[in-house]
N, C-alpha and C positions, 0 to 999 in steps of 0.2 A: 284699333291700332294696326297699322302696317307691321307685315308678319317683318323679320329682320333686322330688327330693332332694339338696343340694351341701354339701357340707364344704368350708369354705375355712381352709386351712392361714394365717393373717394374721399373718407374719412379716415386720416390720422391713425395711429393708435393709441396716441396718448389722447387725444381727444375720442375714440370710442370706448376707451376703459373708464376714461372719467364717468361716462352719459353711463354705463356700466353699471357703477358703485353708486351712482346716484339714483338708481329706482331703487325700490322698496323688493323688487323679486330676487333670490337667489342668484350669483351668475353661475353661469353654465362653469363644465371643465374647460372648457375652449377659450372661455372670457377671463381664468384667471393662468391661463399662460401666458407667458413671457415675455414682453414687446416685442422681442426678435422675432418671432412667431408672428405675432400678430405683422408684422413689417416683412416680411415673408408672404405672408398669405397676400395683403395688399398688393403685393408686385407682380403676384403670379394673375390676383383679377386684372389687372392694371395692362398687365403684358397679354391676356389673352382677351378682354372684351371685345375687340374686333373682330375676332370668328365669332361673333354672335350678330352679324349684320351691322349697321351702324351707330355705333356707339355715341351716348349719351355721356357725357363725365360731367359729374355734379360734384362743387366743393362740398362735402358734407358739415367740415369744420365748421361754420358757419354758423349759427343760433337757425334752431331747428324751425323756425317760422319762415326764414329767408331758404332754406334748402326747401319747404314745402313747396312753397312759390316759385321753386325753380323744377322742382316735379312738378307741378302742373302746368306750367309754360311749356315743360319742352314735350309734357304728352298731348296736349293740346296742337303742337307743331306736327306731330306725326298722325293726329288719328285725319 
């Protein structure tokens, strides 16, 4: 992979607290705060991925087989 480069996973929060509660592990402290939180931290990767070279933004919302397939197209694009 070309050094310069970020994939940002841009999932929801109501979509990643769902995927969340539906594994069988404990959620973290961080997974059970408060949408506003989580929609907060979103904005802030959101607003900064571009200082990390050129950014990738991937729907995450998506059924986790169609965002796989789009992590691997777009790392296949840059190596």
């Amino acid at each position: 992979m070309r050094a310069g480069c970020c994939i940002l996973l841009d999932v929801t929060p109501e979509v990643g607290i769902a995927r969340v509660h539906s594994r069988p592990d404990e959620p973290t402290r961080f997974d059970n705060e408060a949408l506003d939180f989580h929609a907060r931290v979103r904005e802030g990767y959101k607003k900064h991925v571009g200082e990390f070279g050129t950014p990738v933004i991937i729907d995450a919302d998506k059924p986790l087989e169609e965002v796989w397939t789009e992590v691997v197209r777009a790392v296949e694009s840059i190596v």
